[in-house]
C-alpha positions, 0 to 999 in steps of 0.5 A: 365276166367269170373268166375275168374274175379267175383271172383277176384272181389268180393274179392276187394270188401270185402276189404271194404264191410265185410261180417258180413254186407254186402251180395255180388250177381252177379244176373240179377236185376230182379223181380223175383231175388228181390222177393227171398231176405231176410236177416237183410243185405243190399245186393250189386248186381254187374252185368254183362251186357256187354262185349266188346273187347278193341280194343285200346289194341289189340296186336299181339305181342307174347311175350317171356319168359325165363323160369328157366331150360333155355328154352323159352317160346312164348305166344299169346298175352293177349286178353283184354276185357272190362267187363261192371257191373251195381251195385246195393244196395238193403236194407232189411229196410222197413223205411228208406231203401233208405237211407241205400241204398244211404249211401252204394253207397257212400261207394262203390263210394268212394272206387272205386275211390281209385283205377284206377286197381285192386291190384294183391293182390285180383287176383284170379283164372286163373288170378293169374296164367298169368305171368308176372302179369297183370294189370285190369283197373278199371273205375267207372260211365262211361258216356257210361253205357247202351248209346245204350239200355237206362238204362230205356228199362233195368229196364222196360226188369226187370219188376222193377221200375228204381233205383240209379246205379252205372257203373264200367268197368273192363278191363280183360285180357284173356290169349290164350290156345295156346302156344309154348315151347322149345329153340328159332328159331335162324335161318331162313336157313333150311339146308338138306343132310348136314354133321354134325360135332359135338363132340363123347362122350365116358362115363361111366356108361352105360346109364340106362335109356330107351331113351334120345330124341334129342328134350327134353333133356337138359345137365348139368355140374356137379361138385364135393361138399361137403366133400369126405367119404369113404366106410366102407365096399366093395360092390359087383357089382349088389348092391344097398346099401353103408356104409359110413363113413360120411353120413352127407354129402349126402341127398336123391336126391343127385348125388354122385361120387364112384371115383375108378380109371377105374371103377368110376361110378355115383349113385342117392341116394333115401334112407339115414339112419342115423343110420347104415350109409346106402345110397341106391342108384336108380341103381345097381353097375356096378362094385365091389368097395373095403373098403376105395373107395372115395365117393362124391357128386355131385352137378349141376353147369350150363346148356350146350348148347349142343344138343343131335344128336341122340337119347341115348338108354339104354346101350349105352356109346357112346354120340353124342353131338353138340353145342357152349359149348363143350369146357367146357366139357373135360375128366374126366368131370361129366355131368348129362342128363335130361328130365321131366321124367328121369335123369342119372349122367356119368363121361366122360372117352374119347371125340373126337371133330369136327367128322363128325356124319351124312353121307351127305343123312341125314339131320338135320334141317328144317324149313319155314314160314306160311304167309297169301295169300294177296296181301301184305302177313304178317307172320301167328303167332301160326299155326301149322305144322305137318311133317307126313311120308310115311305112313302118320304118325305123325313124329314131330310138332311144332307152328309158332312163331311171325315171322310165322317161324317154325323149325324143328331139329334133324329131321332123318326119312324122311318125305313126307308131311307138314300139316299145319292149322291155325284158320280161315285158309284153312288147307294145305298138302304139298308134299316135294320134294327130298331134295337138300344138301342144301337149303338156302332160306326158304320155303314159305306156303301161307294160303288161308282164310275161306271165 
């Protein structure tokens, strides 16, 4: 993140120092560096000397953002450092050379005090890719440049005569590797051996994927666009190509509809030739369609918030789903299952609501909080929680947010232990218990600090 900071530098300074005529360095001052200079261009040294925390900006607050897909989002807060540069002009004029030198100080002087932040236009690097966009202060001739060593004991540790500079502190921010993604914890109320009453899906085609997890899989409602085309000639189940009658209609990527009554199916369009009127679609088709058979496109029209409540193998057509918009969902609906690795379209031929899904032994959600152990406690924000089974392996993980809650949903295996660990934190095995039905109070986990 340093480098970036140099880099975000030197590209402010060029706005006003060309480099046609001027040379930019980020080298100790010393004698040995001054011996190597050469060239017909005065050289500006910016320095780095020192680096500070901000204290007056330190912040615990994480923050949260929606991303596009709908899911959050939670980030550590910035860290912010103050970056303290001694700049310095050297000249390659052996007569009037000091001159020269205090001519481009000005230079530099009057364009800094421009500017109270570095315009997001110079960013660079890792900089650019902290969202929203940061702010970096600038403040230049600080009265407390070099208050502790002296400016004098500096240039006598560079074996140099002492020499005109100016002081500039740039306040960066420093983005925390850590962070959390997923949909937000809502709740705090962890609840075991509950029955689950949710909605059964029944649809069509078979699903052809390998797996659609419970954790990563988001469900879109799909409508129908676009002008309707029609086949030209029948297709025997287990083909990949269409002819159509109107391919303008369709581009690669495109979701379509082969609308034929029971054996109405979907298919992904991964070739289009314009030419022959051809479509070549991702999968085979499950069924036989005659000539003249509609065909439409599909297109996503909004984001469910519905859950999976198992796990969705290959081959099935049998959908278990939970959630506030599953009366936006009715027979005859399209929907499309996505995950960042795969994605499948279905029309739904048969829904049946509130069924109870789980038997009362499973259970679905659990959750805690990390804290530390003081006497006043305060909620431990980014430590991380791993269920781990009978076999001590891993099940599932995730990160405590910034009420240090954690949550796990979906959850079906059984698991035995937490293991929960947290910088400058003892790390800590739980043994869980049989779990009641139910469980309306948190489970509280105290860390113990590293002495």
């Amino acid at each position: 993140m340093i480098n970036s900071i140099d880099e975000t530098i030197e590209t402010f300074f060029r706005d006003f120092l060309p480099e046609d005529q001027f040379e930019l360095s980020f080298n100790p001052p010393n004698k040995e560096w001054v011996s190597r200079l050469s060239g017909d261009k005065p050289v500006v040294n910016i320095y780095l000397y020192d680096i500070r925390e901000n204290t007056q900006l330190r912040s615990n607050q994480w923050e949260v953002y929606k991303k596009e897909d709908g899911s959050y989002t939670k980030e550590p807060p910035l860290i912010r450092l103050n970056l303290y540069y001694l700049i310095t002009v050297w000249s390659p004029d052996t007569s009037d050379g000091v001159i020269e030198e205090h001519y481009v100080m000005g230079l530099i002087f009057s364009n800094l005090f421009r500017y109270s932040k570095i315009p997001p236009e110079f960013f660079q690097g890792e900089i650019r890719r902290i969202k929203p966009q940061p702010e970096i202060p600038i403040s230049a001739a600080s009265e407390d440049a070099f208050k502790e060593q002296g400016i004098g004991q500096f240039w006598s540790t560079m074996e140099l005569s002492w020499k005109p500079a100016l002081y500039l502190t740039v306040t960066a921010p420093i983005a925390l590797p850590s962070h959390i993604k997923g949909k937000l914890v809502t709740t705090k109320i962890s609840k075991f051996g509950h029955e689950v009453t949710g909605s059964v899906l029944t649809v069509k085609p078979p699903v052809r994927s390998s797996l659609f997890q419970t954790e990563n899989t988001n469900i879109y409602r799909m409508g129908i666009s676009g002008k309707s085309s029609k086949l030209l000639r029948w297709r025997k189940k287990g083909y990949r190509t269409l002819i159509v009658d109107n391919i303008d209609n369709f581009e690669v990527g495109d979701w379509i509809a082969v609308i034929d009554g029971e054996k109405t199916e979907t298919g992904k369009i991964i070739y289009k030739n314009p030419s022959s009127n051809k479509l070549v679609l991702r999968d085979k088709l499950v069924h036989t369609h005659k000539k003249n058979t509609e065909i439409r496109k599909l297109t996503k029209k909004a984001e469910l918030s519905l859950d999976l409540i198992d796990n969705l193998h290959g081959g099935k057509t049998t959908v278990y789903i939970d959630g506030t918009d599953s009366q936006k969902i009715d027979k005859g609906s399209y929907i499309l299952f996505k995950d960042p690795e795969k994605e499948e379209a279905f029309m739904i031929t048969e829904i049946s609501r509130d069924r109870v899904i789980y038997q009362p032994e499973k259970y679905t959600q659990f959750g805690g909080i990390v804290t530390n152990n003081s006497e006043n406690t305060s909620p431990l924000i980014g430590a991380r929680v791993k269920l781990i089974d009978g076999s001590n392996n891993l099940i599932n993980e995730t990160i405590t947010d910034i009420h240090g809650r954690f949550s796990f949903r979906k959850i079906r295996e059984l698991p035995k232990k937490l293991r929960v660990s947290k910088e400058g934190y003892k790390d800590k095995e739980v043994t869980l218990p049989e779990f009641p039905k139910n469980r309306i109070e948190d489970m509280i986990i105290r860390l113990e600090p590293v002495e």
